[in-house]
C-alpha positions in Angstrom: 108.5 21.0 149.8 112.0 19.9 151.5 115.2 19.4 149.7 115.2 17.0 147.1 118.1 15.8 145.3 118.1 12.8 143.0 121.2 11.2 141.3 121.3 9.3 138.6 124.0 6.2 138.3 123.0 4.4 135.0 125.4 5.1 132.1 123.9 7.5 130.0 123.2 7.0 126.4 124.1 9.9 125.5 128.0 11.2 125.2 127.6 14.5 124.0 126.2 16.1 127.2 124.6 13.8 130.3 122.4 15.4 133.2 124.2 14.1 136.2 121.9 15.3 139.5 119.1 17.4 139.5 117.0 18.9 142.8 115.1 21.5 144.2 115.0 23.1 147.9 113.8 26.2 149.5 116.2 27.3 151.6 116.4 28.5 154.9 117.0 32.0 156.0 121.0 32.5 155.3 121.5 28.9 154.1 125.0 28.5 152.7 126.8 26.0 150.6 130.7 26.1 150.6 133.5 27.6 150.0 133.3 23.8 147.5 134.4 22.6 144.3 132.8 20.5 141.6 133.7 18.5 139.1 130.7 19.5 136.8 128.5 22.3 135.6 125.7 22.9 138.1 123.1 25.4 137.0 121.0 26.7 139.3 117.5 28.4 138.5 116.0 31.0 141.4 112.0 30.8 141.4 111.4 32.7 144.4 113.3 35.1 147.0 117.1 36.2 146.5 120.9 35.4 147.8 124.3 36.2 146.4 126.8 33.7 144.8 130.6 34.1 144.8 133.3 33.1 142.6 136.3 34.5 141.5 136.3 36.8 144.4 133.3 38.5 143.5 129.9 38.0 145.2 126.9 38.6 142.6 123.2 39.3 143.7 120.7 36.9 142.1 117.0 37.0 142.7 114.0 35.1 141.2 114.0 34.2 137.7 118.0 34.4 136.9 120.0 31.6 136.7 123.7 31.2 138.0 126.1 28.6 136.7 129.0 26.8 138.8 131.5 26.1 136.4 133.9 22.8 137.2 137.2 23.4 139.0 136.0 26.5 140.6 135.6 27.1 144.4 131.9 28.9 144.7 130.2 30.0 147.6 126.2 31.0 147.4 123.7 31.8 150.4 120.2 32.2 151.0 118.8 36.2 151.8 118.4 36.3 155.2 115.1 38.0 155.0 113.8 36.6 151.8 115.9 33.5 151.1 115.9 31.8 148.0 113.6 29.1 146.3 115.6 27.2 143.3 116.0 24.1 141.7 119.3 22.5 140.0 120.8 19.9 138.0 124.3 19.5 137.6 125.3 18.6 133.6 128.8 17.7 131.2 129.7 16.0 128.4 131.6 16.2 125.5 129.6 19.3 124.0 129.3 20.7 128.0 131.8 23.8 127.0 130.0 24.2 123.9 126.9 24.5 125.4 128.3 27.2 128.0 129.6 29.3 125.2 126.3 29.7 123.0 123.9 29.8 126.0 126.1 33.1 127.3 127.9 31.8 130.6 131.0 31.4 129.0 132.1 35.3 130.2 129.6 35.4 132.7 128.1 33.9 135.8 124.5 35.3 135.9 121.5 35.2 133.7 118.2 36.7 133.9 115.7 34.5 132.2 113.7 36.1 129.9 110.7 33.5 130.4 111.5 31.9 133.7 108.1 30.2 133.8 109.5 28.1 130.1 112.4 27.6 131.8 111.3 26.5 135.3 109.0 23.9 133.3 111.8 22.6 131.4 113.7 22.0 134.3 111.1 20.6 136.3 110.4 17.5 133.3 113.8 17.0 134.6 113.2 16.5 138.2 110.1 14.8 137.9 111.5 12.5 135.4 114.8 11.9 137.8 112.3 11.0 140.6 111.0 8.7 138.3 113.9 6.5 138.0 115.6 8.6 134.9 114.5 5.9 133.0 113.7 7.8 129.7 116.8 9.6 128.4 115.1 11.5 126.2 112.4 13.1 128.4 115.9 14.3 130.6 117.9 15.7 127.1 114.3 17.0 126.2 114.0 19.2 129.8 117.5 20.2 129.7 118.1 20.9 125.8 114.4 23.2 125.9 115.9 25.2 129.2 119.4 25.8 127.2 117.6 26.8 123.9 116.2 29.1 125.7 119.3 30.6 126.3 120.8 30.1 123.2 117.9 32.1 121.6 118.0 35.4 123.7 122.0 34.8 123.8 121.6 35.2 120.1 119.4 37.9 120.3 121.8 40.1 122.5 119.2 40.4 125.0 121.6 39.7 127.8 124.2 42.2 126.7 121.4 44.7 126.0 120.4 44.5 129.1 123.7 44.3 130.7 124.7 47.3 128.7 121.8 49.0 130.1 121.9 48.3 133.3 125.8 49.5 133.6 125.1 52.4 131.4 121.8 53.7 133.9 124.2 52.9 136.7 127.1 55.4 135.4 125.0 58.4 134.4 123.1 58.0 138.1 126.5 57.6 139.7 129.4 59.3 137.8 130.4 61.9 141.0 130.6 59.4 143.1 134.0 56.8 142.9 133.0 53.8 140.8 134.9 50.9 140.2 134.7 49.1 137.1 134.8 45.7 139.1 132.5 47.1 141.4 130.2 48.0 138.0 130.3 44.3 136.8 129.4 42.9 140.4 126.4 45.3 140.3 125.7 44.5 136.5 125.6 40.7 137.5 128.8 39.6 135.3 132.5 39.6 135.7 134.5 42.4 134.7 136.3 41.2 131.5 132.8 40.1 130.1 131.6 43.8 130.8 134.6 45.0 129.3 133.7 42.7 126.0 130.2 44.4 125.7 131.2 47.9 126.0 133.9 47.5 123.3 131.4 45.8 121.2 128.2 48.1 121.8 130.2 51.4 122.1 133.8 51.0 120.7 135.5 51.8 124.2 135.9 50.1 127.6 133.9 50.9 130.6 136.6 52.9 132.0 136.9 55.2 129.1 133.1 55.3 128.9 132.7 56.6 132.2 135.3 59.2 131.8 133.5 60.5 128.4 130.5 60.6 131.0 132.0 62.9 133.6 133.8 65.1 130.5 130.8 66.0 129.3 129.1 66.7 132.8 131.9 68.9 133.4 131.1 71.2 129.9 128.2 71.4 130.3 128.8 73.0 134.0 131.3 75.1 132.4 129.2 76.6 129.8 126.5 77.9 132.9 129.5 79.9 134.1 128.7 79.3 137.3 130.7 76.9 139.2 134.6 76.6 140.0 136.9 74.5 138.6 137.4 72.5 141.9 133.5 72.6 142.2 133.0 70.9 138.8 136.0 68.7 139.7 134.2 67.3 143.1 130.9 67.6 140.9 132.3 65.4 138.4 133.6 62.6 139.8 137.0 63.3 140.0 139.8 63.4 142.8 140.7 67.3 142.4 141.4 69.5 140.1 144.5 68.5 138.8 143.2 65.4 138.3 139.7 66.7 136.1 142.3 69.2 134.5 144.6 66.5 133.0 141.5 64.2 131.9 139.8 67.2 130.8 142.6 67.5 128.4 143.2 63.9 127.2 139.6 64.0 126.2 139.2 67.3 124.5 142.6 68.4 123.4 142.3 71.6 125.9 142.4 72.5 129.3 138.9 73.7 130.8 140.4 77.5 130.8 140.7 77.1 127.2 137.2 75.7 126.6 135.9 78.6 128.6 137.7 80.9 126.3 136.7 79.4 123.4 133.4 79.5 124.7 133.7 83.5 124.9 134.5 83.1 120.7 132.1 81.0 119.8 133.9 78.4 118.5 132.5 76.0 120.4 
């Protein structure tokens, strides 16, 4: 099926929130749209295949069944895979209630969304479509497409079954990856969201920032290398995830209140 993108110029009934444009395509091997701005929200849904999608400076993977959002005012840029580009479908939406509706369907902080029934959600958006193509004649067939793909969100936003799975995702990453540099940006990009909505989940799910978390996570790598007795200082250092030993000395201390010579003879007493 080509491209297909149908506007609709009728005044809409409804002030609250109005679908504006819908469509659908399936892209060509590293198609691209922008760098471009728009002057509404413009949801896009993946079916098949994959791309990436940049704002703010960082460029997100999405593949089938996760959503990304374009928010108004913000210069995006998104491309097809080159080996497995992208199916999706669109429709571009505002209104009074349009920043309401961001903030309980969990795109307020965030750019990405994986759909936890994307074959709900594609048929929602698809009565949409089909009803655009139509003429858009009934309102209420194009609110009832776009209000049953946002309750969607709304329920597993309520649920914390984005952050759960954000939280997992960054957590599995960092316990794979903690001796090797990791940035926290770098974290969110791979996570799917933007860093100050990763920061807002790991203060809420674990009471400290991703930063912090990361450096509990190579602390306690490091002791429990110390307690085998077999590995250097500098070795645990490199081991670790940290620059040198200076470096895993002074964090070492922060964390634990002593220097790794002092856990090691503390160790020797038993005391801890």
């Amino acid at each position: 099926m080509p491209r297909t993108e149908i506007r609709k110029t009728q005044k809409s009934m409804s002030k609250a929130i109005a679908v504006y444009y819908c469509g659908y395509e399936k892209c060509a091997s590293g198609h691209s749209f922008g760098p471009a701005v728009r002057t509404q929200y413009l949801l896009h849904f993946v079916i098949s295949g994959k791309g990436t999608y940049s704002v703010g400076g960082v460029t997100y993977p999405v593949t089938a069944g996760q959503a990304f959002l374009i928010k108004p005012s913000e210069v995006t840029y998104y491309q097809a895979d080159r080996e497995t580009p992208w199916e999706y479908m669109w429709m571009a939406f505002d209104g009074i209630d349009g920043k309401e509706t961001v903030r309980r369907t969990g795109f307020q902080d965030s750019y990405v969304a994986t759909i936890p029934q994307p074959e709900e959600f594609q048929r929602c958006m698809t009565t949409v479509i089909d009803e655009f193509q139509k003429g858009g004649n009934s309102e209420y067939r194009i609110l009832s497409g776009f209000y049953g793909a946002m309750a969607q969100l709304e329920q597993w936003e309520n649920q914390g079954t984005f952050e759960e799975e954000y939280l997992q995702k960054a957590v599995d990453y960092i316990q794979n990856n903690y001796s090797y540099p990791i940035k926290i940006t770098d974290l969110a990009k791979y996570v799917g969201i933007d860093r100050t909505y990763l920061y807002k989940i790991f203060q809420r799910r674990e009471g400290v920032s991703p930063k912090r978390y990361l450096l509990l996570v190579r602390v306690n790598a490091a002791k429990n290398m110390l307690r085998t007795r077999q590995y250097s200082v500098n070795g645990i250092a490199l081991s670790c995830g940290f620059s040198d030993a200076p470096s895993f000395c002074n964090h070492f201390k922060r964390v634990t209140g002593r220097t790794p010579s002092q856990f090691l003879k503390e160790l020797e007493t038993s005391q801890i």
